[in-house]
N, C-alpha and C positions, 0 to 999 in steps of 0.2 A: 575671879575673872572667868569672863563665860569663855568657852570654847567652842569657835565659828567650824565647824566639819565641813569641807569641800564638798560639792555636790560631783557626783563621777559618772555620769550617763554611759553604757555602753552601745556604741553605734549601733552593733549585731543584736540589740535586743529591742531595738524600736521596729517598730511595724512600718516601715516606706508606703505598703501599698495606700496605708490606711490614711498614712498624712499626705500622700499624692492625691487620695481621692477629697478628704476634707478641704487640700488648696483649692482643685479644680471646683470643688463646688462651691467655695467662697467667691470665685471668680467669676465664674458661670452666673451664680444667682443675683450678682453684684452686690457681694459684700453681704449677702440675704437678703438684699432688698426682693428677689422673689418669691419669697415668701408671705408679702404683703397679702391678703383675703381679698380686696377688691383692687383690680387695677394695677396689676403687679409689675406692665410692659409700662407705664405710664410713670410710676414710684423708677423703674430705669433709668426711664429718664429726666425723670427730676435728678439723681441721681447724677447724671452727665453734665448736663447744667450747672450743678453746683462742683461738681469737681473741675470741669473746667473754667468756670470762674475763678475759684482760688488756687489750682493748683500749675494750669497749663502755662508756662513761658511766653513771655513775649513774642519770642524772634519765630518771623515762619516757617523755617526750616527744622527749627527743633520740633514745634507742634506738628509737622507733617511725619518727622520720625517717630515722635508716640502715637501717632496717631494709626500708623504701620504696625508699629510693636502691636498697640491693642487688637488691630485685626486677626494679628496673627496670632495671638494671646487666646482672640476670642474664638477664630477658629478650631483651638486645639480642646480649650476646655468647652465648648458650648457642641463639640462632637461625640467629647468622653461623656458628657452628660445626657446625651440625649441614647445612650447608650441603657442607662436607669429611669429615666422619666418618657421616652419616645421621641419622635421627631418634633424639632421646635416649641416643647413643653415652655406652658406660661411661667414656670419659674427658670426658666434662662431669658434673663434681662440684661446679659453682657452686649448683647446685641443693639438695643434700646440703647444704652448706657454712651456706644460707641459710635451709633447716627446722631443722635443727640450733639455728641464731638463736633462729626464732620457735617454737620447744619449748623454750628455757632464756629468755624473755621476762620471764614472771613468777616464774620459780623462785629461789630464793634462793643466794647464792654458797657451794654447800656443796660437798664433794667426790662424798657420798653421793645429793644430788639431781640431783647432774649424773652422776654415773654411770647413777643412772635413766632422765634422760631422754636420754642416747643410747643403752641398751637400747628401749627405747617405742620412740622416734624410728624407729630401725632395724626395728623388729616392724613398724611403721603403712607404712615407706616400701617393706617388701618385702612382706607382705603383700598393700597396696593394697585396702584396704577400701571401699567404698562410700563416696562419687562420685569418690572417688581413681583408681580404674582408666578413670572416663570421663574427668574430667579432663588423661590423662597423652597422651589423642588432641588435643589442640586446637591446632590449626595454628603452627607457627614455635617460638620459644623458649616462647611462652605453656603450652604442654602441658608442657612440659620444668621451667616452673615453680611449676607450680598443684599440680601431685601433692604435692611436698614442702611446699607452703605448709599442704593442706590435711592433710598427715603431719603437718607442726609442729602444727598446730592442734589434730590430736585427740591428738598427747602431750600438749604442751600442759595440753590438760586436764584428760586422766587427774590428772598432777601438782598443778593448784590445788589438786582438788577433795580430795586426798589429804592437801594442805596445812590444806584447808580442816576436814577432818574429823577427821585426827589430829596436826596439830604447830599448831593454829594458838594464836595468842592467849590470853589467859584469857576476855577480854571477847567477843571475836568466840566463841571454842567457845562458851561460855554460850548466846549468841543464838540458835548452829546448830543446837544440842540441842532448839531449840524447835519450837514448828511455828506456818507450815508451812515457815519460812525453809530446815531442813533437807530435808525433803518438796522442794523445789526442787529443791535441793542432786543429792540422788537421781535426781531426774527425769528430769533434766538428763542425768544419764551413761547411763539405760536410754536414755533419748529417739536417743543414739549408737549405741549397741548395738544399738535395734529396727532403725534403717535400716540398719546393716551385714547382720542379718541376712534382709532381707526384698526390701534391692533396692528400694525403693519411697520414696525418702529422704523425698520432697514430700507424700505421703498417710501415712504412719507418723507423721512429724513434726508434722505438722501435727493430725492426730489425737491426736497426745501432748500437744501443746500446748494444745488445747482440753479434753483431758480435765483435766489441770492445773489452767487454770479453773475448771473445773468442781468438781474437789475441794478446792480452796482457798475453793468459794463455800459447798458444803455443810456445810465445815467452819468458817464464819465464823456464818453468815446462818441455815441452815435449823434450824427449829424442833426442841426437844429429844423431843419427843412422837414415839412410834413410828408410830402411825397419822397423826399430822399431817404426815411425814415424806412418809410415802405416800400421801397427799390430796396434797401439794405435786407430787408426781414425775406422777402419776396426771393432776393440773390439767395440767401442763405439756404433757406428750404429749399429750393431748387437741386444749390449744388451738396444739401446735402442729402436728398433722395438718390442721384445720382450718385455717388460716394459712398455711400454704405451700399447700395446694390453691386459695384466694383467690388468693394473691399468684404462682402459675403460671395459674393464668385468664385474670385481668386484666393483669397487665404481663408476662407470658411470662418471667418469674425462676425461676430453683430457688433456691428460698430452703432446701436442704440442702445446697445445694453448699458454704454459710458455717460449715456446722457443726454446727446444734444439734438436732440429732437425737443427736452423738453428747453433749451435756451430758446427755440422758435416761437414752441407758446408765450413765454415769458414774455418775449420781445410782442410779440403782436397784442399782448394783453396790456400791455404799457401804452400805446400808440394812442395816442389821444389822452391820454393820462397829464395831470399836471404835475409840476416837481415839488410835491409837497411829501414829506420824510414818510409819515404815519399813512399815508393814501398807499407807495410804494407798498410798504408792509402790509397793509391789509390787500393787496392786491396780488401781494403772491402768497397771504395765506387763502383767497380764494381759490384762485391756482390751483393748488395742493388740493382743496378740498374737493374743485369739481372733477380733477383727474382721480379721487379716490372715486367719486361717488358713479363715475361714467355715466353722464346725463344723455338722456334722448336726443340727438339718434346715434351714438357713438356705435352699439354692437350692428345696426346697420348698417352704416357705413363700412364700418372694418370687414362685413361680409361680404359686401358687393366691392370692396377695391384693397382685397388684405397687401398689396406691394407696397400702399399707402399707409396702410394703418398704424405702424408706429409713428408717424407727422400726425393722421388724420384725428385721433386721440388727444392731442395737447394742442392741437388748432382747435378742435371743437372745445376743447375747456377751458382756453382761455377766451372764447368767443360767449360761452355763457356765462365765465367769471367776467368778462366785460361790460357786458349788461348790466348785470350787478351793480357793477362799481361806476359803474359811468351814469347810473340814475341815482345813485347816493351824491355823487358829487356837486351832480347837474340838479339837486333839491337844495344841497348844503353851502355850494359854492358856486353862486349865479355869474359870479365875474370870471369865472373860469372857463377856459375854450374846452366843450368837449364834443364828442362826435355825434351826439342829439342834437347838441344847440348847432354846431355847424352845420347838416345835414339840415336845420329848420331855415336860418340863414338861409342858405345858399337856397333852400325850395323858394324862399320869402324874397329872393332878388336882391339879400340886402350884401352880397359877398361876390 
């Protein structure tokens, strides 16, 4: 009979530091996937892909709490590591591993949409688009994890929205077709686009945002009447030049710092516009773009009349975004009323 000897480990004689440090860097490397020779952020996220395929939970609440743990996971070992290899070394893939997660979150178990979103994935995380490349500075693992979070995030979205627009539902497409729920929809992804390309995330965004407002109100609320249209915009700027000159007197506020200077432009830039969903959207991603770019004669103007110059700014750029878009429409859309063809009309006697 053989005799089976107990094996007896003593706690006090294993080395902690040593198997602390082996965890974290099994973690860190993803399982050693960084250690891969070519492409090592890439093998991450294959990596994530495949674990989240087989491993992640249905219910969304659960995948949202691992999906926390790993951040937090990743921040802890992806700090201690960069402590032996430097800041965000090619072989910490815990990163990769955990955008990868959060870019296949809401997408559906397909072969075809996961193949997407680790192409995306891969574009957003080596690119580094706007605030991604500030993010990828921020002190300890935190930097090393916020790039990819905010990578995951704009595949991510590319993907819903894609979802949203060509495979979704019958009942949901129906809705989206509508406005302004699709005008959202839209917005939503210039709203991405404007801040990558302007550098400006906090003023772009937030300008898109308000112009959004803005053309979700005119398109609810304001009167069908052309000229009452323009009595409303007209009232508005008035009292609201008035009103912030009050309210910086007496309580020393800038009451344009909240905005609604630019709901004037918005409005004046709609005014002759047709109600068609995608025309809206492209009309306040001009918006955004001519107040970024401050077209001639803006610095003019704000010299010779600065009391003016926070209205006179978003009147003159939605005045050259309207140009724009009102010669696109007036090529694209002949049966549509707009302020060329009216102003020909009316020279032509025929109005």
């Amino acid at each position: 009979m053989i005799e089976i000897k107990r094996l007896h480990i003593d706690p006090r004689t294993i080395n902690w530091k040593r198997v602390h440090d082996n965890v974290v860097g099994a973690v860190a490397t993803g399982l050693f996937a960084g250690f891969v020779p070519l492409a090592p952020g890439t093998a991450g996220s294959l990596l994530g892909a495949v674990a989240w395929w087989f491993l992640m939970p249905v219910d969304f609440a659960r995948q949202v709490f691992w999906l926390a743990l790993l951040f937090g996971l990743g921040v802890y070992t992806s700090g201690q590591a960069e402590k032996w290899w430097g800041h965000d070394h090619g072989r910490i893939v815990i990163d990769e591993a955990f955008g990868m997660c959060v870019t296949l979150l809401l997408v559906p178990r397909n072969i075809w949409f996961y193949l997407a979103a680790f192409i995306l994935f891969r574009l957003c995380d080596i690119v580094k688009f706007y605030p991604i490349d500030r993010a990828q500075k921020l002190a300890a693992g935190w930097g090393v994890m916020a790039d990819d979070l905010l990578a995951g995030i704009y595949a991510g979205t590319v993907l819903v929205c894609a979802q949203l627009v060509f495979s979704a539902p019958a009942p949901l497409a129906v809705l989206l077709r509508s406005m302004p729920h699709r005008f959202i929809l839209y917005a939503l992804v210039l709203s991405a686009s404007l801040a990558f390309m302007f550098r400006r995330a906090y003023p772009v965004c937030s300008t898109l945002a308000i112009a959004i407002v803005g053309a979700l109100a005119y398109w609810h609320w304001f009167p069908f009447g052309l000229m009452r249209q323009l009595e409303v915009i007209a009232l508005f700027t008035g009292l609201l030049w008035w009103g912030a000159g009050q309210v910086r007197r007496r309580w020393r506020i800038d009451l344009y710092a909240y905005g609604p200077d630019k709901l004037a432009g918005t409005w004046l830039l709609l005014w002759f516009i047709p109600r068609i969903g995608w025309v809206f959207a492209f009309a306040v991603a001009l918006f955004v773009a001519a107040l970024a770019l401050a077209p001639w004669p803006t610095r003019l103007v704000l010299a010779r009349w600065p009391s003016w110059s926070p209205l006179l700014d978003d009147l003159i750029a939605a005045a050259c975004a309207s140009v724009v878009l009102q010669t696109l429409v007036l090529i694209l859309w002949h049966e549509e009323m707009v302020l060329v063809k009216y102003v020909v009309l009316k020279l032509m006697g025929a109005l």
